[in-house]
C-alpha positions as CSV (number, residue, x, y, z in Angstrom):
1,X,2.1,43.1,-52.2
2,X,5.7,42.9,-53.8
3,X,7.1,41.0,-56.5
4,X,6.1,37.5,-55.3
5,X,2.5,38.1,-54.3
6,X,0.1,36.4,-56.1
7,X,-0.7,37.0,-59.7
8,X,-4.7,36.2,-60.2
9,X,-7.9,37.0,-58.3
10,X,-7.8,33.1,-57.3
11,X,-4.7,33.2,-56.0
12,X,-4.7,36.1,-54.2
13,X,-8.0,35.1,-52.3
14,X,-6.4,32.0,-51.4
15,X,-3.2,33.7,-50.1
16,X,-5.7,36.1,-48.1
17,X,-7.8,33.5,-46.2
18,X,-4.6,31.6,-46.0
19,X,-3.0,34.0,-43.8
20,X,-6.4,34.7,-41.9
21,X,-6.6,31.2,-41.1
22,X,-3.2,31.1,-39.7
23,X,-3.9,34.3,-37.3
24,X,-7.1,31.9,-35.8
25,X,-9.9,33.8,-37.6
26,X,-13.0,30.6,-38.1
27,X,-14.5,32.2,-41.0
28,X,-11.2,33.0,-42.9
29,X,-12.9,32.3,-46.6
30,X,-15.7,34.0,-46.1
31,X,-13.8,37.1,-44.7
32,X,-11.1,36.6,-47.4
33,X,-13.8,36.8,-50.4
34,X,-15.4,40.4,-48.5
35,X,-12.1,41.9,-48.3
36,X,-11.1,41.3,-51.7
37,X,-14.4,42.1,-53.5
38,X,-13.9,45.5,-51.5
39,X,-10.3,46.5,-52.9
40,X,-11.4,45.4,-56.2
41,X,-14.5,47.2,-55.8
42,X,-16.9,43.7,-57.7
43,X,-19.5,41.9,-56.7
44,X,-18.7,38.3,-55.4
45,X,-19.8,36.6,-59.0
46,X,-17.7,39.2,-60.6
47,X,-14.5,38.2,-58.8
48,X,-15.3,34.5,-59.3
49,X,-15.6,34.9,-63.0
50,X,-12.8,36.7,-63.1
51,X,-10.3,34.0,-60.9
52,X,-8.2,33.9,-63.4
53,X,-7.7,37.6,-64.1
54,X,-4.8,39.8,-63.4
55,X,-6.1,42.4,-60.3
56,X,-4.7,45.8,-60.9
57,X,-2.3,47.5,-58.5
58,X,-4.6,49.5,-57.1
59,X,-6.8,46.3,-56.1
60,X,-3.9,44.8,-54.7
61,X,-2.6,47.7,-52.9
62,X,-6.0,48.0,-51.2
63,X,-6.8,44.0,-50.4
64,X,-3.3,44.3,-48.3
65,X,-4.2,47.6,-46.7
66,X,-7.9,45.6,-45.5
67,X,-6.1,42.3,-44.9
68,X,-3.2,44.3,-42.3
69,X,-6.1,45.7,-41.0
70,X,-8.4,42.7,-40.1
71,X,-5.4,40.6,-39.0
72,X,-4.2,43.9,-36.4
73,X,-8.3,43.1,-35.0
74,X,-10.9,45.3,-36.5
75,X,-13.8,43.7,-38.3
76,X,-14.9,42.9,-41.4
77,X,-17.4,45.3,-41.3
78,X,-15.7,48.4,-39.6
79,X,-13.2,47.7,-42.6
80,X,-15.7,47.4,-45.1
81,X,-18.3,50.2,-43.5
82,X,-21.4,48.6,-43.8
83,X,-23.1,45.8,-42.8
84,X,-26.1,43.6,-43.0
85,X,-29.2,43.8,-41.1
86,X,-32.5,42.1,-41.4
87,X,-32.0,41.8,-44.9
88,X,-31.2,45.4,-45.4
89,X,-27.5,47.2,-45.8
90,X,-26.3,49.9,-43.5
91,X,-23.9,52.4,-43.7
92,X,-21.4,52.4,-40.3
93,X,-19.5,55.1,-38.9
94,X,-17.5,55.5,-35.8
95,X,-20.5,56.5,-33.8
96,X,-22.1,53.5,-34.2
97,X,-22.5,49.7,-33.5
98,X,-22.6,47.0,-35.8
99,X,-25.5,46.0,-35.9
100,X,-25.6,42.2,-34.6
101,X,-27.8,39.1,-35.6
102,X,-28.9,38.7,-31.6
103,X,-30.0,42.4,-32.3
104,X,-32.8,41.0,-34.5
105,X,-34.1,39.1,-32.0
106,X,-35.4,42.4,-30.7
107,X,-37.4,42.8,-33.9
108,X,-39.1,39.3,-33.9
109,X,-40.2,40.3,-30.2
110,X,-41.4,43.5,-31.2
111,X,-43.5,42.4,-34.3
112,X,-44.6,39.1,-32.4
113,X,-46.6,41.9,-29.7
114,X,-47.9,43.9,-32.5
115,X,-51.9,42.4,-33.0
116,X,-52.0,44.4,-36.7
117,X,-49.4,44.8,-39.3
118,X,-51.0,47.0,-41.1
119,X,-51.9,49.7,-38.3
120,X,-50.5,53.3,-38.7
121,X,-48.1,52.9,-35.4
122,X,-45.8,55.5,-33.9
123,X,-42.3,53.9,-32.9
124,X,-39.4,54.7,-31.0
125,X,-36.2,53.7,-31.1
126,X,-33.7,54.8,-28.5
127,X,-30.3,54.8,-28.9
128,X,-30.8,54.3,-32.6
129,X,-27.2,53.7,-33.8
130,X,-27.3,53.1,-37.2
131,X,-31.4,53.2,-37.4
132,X,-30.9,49.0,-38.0
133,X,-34.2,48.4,-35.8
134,X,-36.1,51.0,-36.9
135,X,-35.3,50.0,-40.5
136,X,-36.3,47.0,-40.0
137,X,-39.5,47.5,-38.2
138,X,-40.3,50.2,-40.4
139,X,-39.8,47.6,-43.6
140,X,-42.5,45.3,-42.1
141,X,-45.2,47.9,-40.7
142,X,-45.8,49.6,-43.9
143,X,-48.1,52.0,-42.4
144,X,-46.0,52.7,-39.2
145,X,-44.3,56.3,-38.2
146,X,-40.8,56.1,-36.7
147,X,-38.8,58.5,-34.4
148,X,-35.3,57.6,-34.1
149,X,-33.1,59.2,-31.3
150,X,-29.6,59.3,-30.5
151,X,-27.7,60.8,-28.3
152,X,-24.5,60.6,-30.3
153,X,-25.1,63.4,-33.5
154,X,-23.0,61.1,-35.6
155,X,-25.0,58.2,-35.0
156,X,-28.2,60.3,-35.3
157,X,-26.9,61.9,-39.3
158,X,-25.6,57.8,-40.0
159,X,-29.2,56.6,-39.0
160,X,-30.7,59.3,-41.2
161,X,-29.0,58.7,-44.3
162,X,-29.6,55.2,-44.0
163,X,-32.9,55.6,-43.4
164,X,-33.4,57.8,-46.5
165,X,-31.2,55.5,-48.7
166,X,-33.9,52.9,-47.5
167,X,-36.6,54.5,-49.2
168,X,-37.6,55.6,-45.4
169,X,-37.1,59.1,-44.9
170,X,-40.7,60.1,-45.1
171,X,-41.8,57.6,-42.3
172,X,-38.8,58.2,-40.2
173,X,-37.2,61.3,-38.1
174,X,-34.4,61.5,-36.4
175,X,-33.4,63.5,-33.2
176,X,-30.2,63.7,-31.0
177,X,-31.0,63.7,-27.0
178,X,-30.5,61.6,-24.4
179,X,-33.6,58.6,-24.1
180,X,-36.9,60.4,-24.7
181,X,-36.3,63.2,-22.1
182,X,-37.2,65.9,-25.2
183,X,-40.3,63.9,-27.2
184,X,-43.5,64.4,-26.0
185,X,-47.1,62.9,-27.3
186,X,-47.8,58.7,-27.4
187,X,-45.8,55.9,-28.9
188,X,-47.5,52.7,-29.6
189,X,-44.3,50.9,-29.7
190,X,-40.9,51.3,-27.9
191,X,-38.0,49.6,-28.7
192,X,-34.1,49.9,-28.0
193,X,-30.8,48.5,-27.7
194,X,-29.1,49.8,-24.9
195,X,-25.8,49.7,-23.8
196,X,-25.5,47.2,-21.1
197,X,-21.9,46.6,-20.3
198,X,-21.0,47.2,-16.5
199,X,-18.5,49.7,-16.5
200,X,-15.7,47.5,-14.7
201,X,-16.5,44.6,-17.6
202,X,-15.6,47.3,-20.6
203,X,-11.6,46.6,-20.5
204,X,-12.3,42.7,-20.6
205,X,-14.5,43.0,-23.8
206,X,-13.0,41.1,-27.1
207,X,-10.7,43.9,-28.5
208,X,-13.0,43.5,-31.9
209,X,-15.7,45.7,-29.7
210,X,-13.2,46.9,-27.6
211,X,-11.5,48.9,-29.7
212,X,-13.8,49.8,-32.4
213,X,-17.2,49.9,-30.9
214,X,-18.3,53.2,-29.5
215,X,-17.9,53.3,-25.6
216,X,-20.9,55.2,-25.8
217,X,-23.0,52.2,-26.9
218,X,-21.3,50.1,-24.6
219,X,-21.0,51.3,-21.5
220,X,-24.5,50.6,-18.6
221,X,-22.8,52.3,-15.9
222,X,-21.4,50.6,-12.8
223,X,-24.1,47.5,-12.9
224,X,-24.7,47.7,-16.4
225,X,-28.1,48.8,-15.9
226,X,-28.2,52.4,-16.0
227,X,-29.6,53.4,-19.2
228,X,-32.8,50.5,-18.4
229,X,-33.6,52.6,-15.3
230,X,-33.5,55.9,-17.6
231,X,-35.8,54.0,-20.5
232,X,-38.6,52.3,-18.1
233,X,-39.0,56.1,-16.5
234,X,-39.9,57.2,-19.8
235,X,-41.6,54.4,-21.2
236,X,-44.1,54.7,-19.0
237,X,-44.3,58.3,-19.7
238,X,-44.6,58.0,-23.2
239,X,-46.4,54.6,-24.3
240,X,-50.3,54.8,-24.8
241,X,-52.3,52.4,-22.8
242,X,-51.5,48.7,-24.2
243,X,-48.3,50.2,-25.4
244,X,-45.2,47.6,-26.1
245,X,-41.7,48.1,-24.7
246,X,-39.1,45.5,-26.1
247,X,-35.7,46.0,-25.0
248,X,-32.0,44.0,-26.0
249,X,-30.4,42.3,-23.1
250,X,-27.1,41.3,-22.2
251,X,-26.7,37.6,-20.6
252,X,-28.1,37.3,-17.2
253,X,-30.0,40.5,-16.9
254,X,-33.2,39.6,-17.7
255,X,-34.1,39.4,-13.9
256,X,-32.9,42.4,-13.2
257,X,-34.3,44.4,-15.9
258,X,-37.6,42.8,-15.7
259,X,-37.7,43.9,-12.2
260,X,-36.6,47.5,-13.3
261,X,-39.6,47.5,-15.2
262,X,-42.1,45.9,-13.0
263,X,-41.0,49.3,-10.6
264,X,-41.8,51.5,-13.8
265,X,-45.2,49.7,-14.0
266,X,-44.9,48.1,-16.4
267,X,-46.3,44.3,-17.0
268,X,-43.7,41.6,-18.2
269,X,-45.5,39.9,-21.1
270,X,-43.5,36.5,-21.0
271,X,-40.1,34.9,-20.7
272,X,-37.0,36.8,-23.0
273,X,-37.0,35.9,-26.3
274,X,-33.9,33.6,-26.9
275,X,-31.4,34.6,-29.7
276,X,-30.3,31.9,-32.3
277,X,-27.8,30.6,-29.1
278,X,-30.0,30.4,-26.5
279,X,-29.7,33.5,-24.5
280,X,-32.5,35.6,-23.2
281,X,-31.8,38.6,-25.4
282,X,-35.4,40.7,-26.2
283,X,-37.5,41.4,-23.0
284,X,-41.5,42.6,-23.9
285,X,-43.0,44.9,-21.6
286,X,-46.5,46.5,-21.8
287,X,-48.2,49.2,-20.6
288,X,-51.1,48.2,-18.4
């Protein structure tokens, strides 16, 4: 950082959040702290403790490196490479999302349907990404089987290894394809997040997704809805009889989608589940 950059852990995180504020970013502390923990490789209390300490070259080399690189646009968590879902920690990679807090809302939809926890389910996610749903469904149905499908291989060996560093591997397996065109047999529970952006809308996105977020996982097709059509086909293929479908919406497609899946056959079980701002964002679908 030169000559005159600061000479303590304190100072620096104050000079990083400093200039994070001036670019406009809300949560400049917060984002300062994560950066810095990173090129110094210590744990938040660590760096606290240590506010008075001398970080080494190396640290300070790196925390400009991740601050150039958050203030050109790309997230915290692209910078870092991980990120935190439903409690749990996941490994990104260029082939897949961040996984989002409204993405959750998917999971509270999908365990509100299920009658018994404790049941030996079979689950698929499609479009896996990272394996964040999965994870997390597969953290609070101790007896449930998970199949995890990508059609991105990246995405498909990220979701695997987190998975595995999970302690999940032996409840989980992963498979690259596109939807559930190559699975056979009955699923007891179906869940995905879906891209959903109309194809015109992509170039209007925040360049945060934009420009870091695979276009692959973005991109519905001309109305945004392609990849619904393709998953109510095969839900009602694969689901047994009683069988939940929860999928992640993007605002205002609710009636749309619900109608998608009424076509498919599929009974509407109730109004979208609203994320934490409102928004209709996890539709539940069953198999009559």
């Amino acid at each position: 950082m030169g000559d005159d950059a600061p000479t303590t852990f304190g100072a620096l995180r104050r000079a990083m959040a400093g200039r994070l504020k001036a670019a406009g970013i809300a949560a400049a502390d917060t984002e300062a702290r994560l950066l810095l923990c990173a090129a110094a490789q210590l744990e938040p209390a660590q760096v606290l403790a240590r506010a008075a300490d001398r970080p080494e070259p190396a640290a300070r080399s790196r925390a400009e490196t991740f601050l150039a690189r958050r203030l050109a646009g790309e997230p915290v968590s692209r910078i870092l490479g991980r990120r935190e879902f439903w409690s749990l920690d996941f490994a990104l990679s260029p082939e897949t999302l961040v996984p989002r807090p409204d993405t959750e809302t998917v999971v509270e939809a999908a365990l509100a349907a299920i009658a018994d926890r404790a049941a030996g389910l079979r689950i698929l996610d499609l479009g896996t990404g990272s394996g964040a749903i999965l994870a997390a469904l597969l953290k609070e149905l101790p007896n449930a089987f998970g199949i995890g499908v990508d059609l991105s291989e990246g995405a498909a060996r990220t979701a695997c290894d987190n998975l595995a560093r999970l302690g999940l591997a032996g409840r989980a397996r992963l498979a690259v394809g596109r939807w559930g065109e190559a699975l056979s047999g009955a699923f007891d529970l179906m869940v995905s997040n879906p891209p959903y952006i109309a194809t015109a809308d992509l170039p209007g996105l925040e360049p945060e997704v934009r420009l870091h977020d695979p276009g692959l996982a973005l991109d519905g097709g001309p109305d945004g809805l392609d990849a619904y059509r393709a998953i109510a086909r095969e839900a009602r293929r694969l689901l047994i009889p009683g069988g939940i479908l929860v999928l992640e919406l993007g605002i205002g497609q609710e009636p749309p989608v619900a109608r998608l899946l009424r076509e498919a056959k599929l009974e509407i079980t109730g109004p979208a589940r609203a994320d934490l701002a409102g928004i209709p964002r996890a539709l539940a679908a069953r198999k009559s």
